[in-house]
N, C-alpha and C positions, 0 to 999 in steps of 0.2 A: 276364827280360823279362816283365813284368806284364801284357801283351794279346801275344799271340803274332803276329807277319808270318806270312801267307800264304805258302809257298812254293808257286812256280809254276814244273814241270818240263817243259819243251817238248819233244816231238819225241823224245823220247831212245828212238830205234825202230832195228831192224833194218839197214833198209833204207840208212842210215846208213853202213852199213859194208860194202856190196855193194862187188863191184871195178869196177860201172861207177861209181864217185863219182870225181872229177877229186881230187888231192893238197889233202889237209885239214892244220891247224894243230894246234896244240895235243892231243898224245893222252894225257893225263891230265884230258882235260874228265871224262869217263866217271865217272872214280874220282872226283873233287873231287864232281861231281852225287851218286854215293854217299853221300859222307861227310856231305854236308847234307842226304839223305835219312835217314840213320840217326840224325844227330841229330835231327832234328822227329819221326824216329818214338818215339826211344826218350822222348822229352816229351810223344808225343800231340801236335805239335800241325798246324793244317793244311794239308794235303798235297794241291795238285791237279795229277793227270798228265795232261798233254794229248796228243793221239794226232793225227798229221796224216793224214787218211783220203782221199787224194790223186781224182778225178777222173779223171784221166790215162788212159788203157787201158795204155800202157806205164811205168806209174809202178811201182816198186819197193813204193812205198808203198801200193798200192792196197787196200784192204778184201780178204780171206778170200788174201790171200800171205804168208809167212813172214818180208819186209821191212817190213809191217805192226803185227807185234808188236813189244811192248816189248823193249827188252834186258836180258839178264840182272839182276837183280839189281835192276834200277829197280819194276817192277810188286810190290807189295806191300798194306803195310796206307795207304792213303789216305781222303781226306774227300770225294772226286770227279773224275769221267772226264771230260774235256772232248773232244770229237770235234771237227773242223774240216775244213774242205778248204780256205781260206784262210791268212794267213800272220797275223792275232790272232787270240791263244787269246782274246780278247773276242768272238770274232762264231761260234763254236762252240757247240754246243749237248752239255749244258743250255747255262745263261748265266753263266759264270764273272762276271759282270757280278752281273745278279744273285746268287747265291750269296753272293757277298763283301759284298753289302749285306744278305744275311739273315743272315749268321753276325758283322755289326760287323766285319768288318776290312776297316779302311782303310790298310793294309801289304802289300805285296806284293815277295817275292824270286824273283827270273827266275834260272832258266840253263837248258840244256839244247843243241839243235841247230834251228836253225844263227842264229848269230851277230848278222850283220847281216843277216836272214829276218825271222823269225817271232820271233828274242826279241828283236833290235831293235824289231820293230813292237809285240808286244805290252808294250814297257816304253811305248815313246810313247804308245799311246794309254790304258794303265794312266796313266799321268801326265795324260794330256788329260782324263781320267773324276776326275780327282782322289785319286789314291792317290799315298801316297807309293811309291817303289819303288827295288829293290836291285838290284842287276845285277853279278851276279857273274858276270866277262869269265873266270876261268879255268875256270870251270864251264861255261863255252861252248865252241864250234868250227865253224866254217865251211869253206866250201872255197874252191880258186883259182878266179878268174873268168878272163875276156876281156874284156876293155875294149872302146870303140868304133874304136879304132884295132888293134886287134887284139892289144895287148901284153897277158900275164899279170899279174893283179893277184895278190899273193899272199893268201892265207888270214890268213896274219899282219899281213901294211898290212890288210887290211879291218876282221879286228877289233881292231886299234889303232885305226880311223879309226873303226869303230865307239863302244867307250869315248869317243872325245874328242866326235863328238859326243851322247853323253847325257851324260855326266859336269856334272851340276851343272847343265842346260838340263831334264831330261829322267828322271832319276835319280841316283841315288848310284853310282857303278861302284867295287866291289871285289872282294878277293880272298877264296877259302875261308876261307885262314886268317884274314882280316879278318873274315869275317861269323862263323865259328868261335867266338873271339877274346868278339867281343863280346856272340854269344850266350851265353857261360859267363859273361858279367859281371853 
């Protein structure tokens, strides 16, 4: 890869995996977010963690709690911290906005937590800013909602509904081994 994509890891916090979270999808998001952490690192190339620094008084997430930090393994060698309270890593400070226009890359790979959140939104409006962008759905995870009629939505329809809508509107939607795959080519 002759100009390196941006990887953009969302949210991959603590707080995540408290027992008040409702039944989540996919629990190999964690290890996949891994694997394409380690490979950008072992190429140097750049790596921005964003950290959702919640507002809430009862938020898991809130600044100086232990649902706050990164999880294991994610926090390391990176190019920049993005802090948020919002659900784009765009409107967080510094400005992943800027940044990405100071370092030339107009590429950007999303996964992290959650889903159809914060790395649904920040693939749209990375696309709406004119980046191109990757959206790697196994690298993701969400949780069940409640619908307006009251029924269970599960984790897995949303980020399947998720993918379908970026997929080729919006981003690229693939898998580790896809983004893997063709980083080694």
């Amino acid at each position: 890869m002759a100009n390196p994509k941006a990887l953009i890891v969302i949210d991959v916090q603590n707080g995540f995996k408290h027992p008040s979270m409702p039944p989540s999808n996919n629990p190999a998001c964690e290890a996949n977010v891994k694997r394409l952490l380690n490979t950008w690192r072992q190429r140097e190339w750049p790596i921005v963690l964003v950290r959702h620094d919640s507002k809430g008084a009862e938020s898991v997430l809130r600044p100086g709690q232990a649902g706050n930090e990164f999880q294991s393994g994610i926090d390391g060698a990176k190019s920049l911290v993005v802090s948020k309270s919002v659900h784009s890593a765009f409107l967080g400070e510094p400005s992943l906005h800027r940044w990405l226009q100071e370092a030339a890359l107009d590429e950007i790979v999303i996964c992290g937590i959650q889903t159809n959140y914060c790395c649904e939104t920040t693939a749209r409006m990375g696309n709406n800013l004119g980046y191109a962008v990757d959206f790697v759905i196994d690298a993701t995870r969400t949780f069940d909602l409640t619908d307006l009629e009251g029924n269970t939505v599960t984790a897995a329809e949303l980020s399947r509904v998720t993918a379908t809508n970026l997929n080729g509107e919006f981003a690229r939607v693939l898998t580790t081994d896809q983004m893997l795959a063709e980083v080694a080519s």
